[in-house]
C-alpha positions in Angstrom: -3.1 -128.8 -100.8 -2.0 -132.5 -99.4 -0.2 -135.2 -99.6 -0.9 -137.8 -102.0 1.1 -141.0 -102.6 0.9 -142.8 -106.3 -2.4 -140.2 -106.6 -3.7 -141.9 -103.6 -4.6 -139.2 -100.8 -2.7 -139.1 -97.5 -5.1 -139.5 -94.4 -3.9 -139.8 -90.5 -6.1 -141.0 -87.4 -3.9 -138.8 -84.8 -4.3 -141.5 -82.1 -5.6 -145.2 -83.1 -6.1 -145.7 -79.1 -8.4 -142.8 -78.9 -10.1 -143.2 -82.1 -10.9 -146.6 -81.2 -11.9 -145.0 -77.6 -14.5 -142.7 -79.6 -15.7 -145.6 -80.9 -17.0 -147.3 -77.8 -13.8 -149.7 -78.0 -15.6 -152.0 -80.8 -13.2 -152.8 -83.7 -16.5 -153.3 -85.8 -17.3 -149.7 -85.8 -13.8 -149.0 -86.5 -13.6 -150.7 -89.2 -17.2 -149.0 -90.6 -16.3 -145.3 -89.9 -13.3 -145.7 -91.7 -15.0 -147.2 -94.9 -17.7 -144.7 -94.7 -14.8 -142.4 -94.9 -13.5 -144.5 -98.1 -16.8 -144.3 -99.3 -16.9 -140.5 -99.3 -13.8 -140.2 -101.2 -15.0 -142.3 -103.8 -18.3 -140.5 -104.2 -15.7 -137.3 -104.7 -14.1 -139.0 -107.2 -10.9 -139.3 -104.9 -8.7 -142.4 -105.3 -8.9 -144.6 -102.3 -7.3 -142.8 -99.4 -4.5 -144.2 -97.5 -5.4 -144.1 -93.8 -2.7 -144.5 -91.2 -3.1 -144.9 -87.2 -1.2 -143.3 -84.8 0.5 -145.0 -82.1 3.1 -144.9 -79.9 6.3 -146.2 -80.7 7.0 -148.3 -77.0 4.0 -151.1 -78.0 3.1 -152.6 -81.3 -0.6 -153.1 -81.2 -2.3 -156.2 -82.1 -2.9 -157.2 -86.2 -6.6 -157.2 -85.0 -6.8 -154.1 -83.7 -4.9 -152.4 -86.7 -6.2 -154.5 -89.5 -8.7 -151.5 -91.0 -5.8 -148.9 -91.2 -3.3 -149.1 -93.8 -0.2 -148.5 -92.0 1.2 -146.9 -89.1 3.4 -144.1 -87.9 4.1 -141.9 -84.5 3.9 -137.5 -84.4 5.8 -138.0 -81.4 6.4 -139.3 -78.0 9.6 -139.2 -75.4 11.3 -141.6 -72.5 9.2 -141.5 -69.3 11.4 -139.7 -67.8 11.5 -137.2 -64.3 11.2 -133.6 -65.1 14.3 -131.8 -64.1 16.0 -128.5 -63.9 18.6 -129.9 -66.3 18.1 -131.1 -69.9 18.5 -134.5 -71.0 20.6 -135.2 -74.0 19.5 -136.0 -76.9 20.3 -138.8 -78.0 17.9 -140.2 -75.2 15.2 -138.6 -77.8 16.6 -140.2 -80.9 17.3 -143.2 -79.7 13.7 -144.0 -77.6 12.5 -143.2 -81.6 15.0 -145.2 -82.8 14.0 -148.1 -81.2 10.6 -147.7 -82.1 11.3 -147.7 -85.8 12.9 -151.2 -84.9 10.2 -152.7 -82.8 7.8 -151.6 -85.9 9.7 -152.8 -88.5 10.0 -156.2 -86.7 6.8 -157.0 -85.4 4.5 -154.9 -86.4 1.8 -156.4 -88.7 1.6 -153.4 -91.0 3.9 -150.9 -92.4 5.1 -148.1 -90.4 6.7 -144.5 -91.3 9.2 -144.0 -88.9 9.4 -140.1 -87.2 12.7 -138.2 -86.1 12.2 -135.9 -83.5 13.5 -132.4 -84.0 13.4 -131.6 -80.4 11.5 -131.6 -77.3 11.4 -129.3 -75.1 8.0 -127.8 -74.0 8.8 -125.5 -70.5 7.2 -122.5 -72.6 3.9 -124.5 -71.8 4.4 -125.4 -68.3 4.2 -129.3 -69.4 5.2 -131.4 -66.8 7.1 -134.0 -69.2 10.9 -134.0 -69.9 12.4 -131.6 -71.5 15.6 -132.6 -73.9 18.6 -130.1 -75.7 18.3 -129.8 -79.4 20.7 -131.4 -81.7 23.8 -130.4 -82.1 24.4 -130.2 -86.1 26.1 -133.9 -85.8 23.7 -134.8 -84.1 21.0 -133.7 -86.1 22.4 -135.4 -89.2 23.3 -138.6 -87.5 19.8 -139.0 -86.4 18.5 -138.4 -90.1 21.3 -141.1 -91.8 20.3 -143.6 -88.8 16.5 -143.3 -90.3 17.5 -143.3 -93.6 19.9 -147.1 -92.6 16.5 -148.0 -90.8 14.4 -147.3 -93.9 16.6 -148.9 -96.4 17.2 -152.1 -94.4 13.7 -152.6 -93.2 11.1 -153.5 -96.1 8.5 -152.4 -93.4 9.5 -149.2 -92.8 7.6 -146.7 -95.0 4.0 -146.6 -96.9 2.3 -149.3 -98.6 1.7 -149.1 -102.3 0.6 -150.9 -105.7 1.9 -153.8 -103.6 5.2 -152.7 -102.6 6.2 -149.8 -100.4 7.2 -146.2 -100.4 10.3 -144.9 -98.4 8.9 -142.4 -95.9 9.9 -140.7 -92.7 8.3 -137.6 -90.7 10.2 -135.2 -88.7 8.5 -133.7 -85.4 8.0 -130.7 -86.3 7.9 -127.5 -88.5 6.9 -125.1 -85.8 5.7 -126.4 -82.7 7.9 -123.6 -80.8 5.9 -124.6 -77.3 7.0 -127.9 -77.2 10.3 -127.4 -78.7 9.8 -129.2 -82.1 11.1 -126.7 -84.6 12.6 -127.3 -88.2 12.0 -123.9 -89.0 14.4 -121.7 -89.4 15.9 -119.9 -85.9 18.1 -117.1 -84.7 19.9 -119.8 -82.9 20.4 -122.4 -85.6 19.3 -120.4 -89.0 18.9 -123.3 -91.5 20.9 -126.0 -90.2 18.0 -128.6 -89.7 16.7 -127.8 -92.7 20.7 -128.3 -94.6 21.3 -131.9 -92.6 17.9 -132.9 -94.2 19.1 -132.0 -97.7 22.5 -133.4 -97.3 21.5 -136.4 -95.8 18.5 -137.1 -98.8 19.0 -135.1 -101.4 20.1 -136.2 -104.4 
């Protein structure tokens, strides 16, 4: 089972900085490992795959360096911030995505999906990054209708298709309980991610 948009399969290069890293750097191999991978798919009788890059939401990358992939979106990322003993709010989560989704939809050469982080807090791996307090439930659904504003004002934001674009988003995530990404229901906070999400887009 996965995605697949207008029948077209759903393909993501985790990081375009290390893929392109993997590739000694060279935008020309790039470019052919990623038809060869087209190629594939249409030797399988596969409809030509949509292929997104992964990238961080601070920097928009350069048209050249992005031109092979069909659009763009982030898993995840946080402010560079100290670690402390305290959590950070957050809204300093939502809002370092936020302006992402902005600097994307603004500059970026082709279309992104914006993310919403779920949380981040990954102490239960000893990572030495930030760690952040979930959502409160007005949080939670404020940072889903501030995507949803971003996705309908931005003709950028979302994936490219038949010449026009889909309205997309991805949430970090279902269960990554190490790092503190979690939309799966909790003791703690049962189904109330999962409730916001259907309030906030459901029809």
């Amino acid at each position: 089972s996965y995605l697949k948009i207008e029948g077209r399969p759903v393909f993501k290069i985790h990081g375009l900085d290390f893929f392109y890293k993997q590739n000694a750097d060279d935008p020309a191999k790039v470019k052919a490992r990623l038809d060869t991978f087209r190629r594939i798919a249409k030797e399988n009788k596969l409809s030509n795959p949509l292929i997104s890059g992964g990238v961080a939401p601070g920097g928009v990358p350069s048209p050249d360096r992005v031109a092979p992939f069909d659009f763009l979106t982030t898993y995840m990322d946080m402010p560079n911030l100290p670690q402390r003993p305290e959590l950070y709010p957050y809204e300093l989560l939502i809002k370092h995505a936020e302006d992402g989704w902005l600097r994307y939809a603004e500059h970026a050469s082709k279309p992104y999906v914006p993310y919403v982080p779920s949380g981040w807090d990954p102490r239960p791996w000893r990572d030495p990054r930030p760690s952040f307090a979930f959502p409160t439930r007005d949080e939670w659904t404020a940072a889903l209708k501030r995507a949803k504003a971003a996705l309908d004002k931005y003709p950028k934001l979302g994936i490219p298709v038949n010449g026009g674009r889909k309205k997309m988003l991805l949430i970090y995530a279902w269960n990554e309980f190490g790092e503190g990404g979690i939309m799966a229901p909790t003791k703690g906070d049962r189904e109330m991610k999962l409730e916001a999400v259907r309030e906030v887009f459901g029809e």
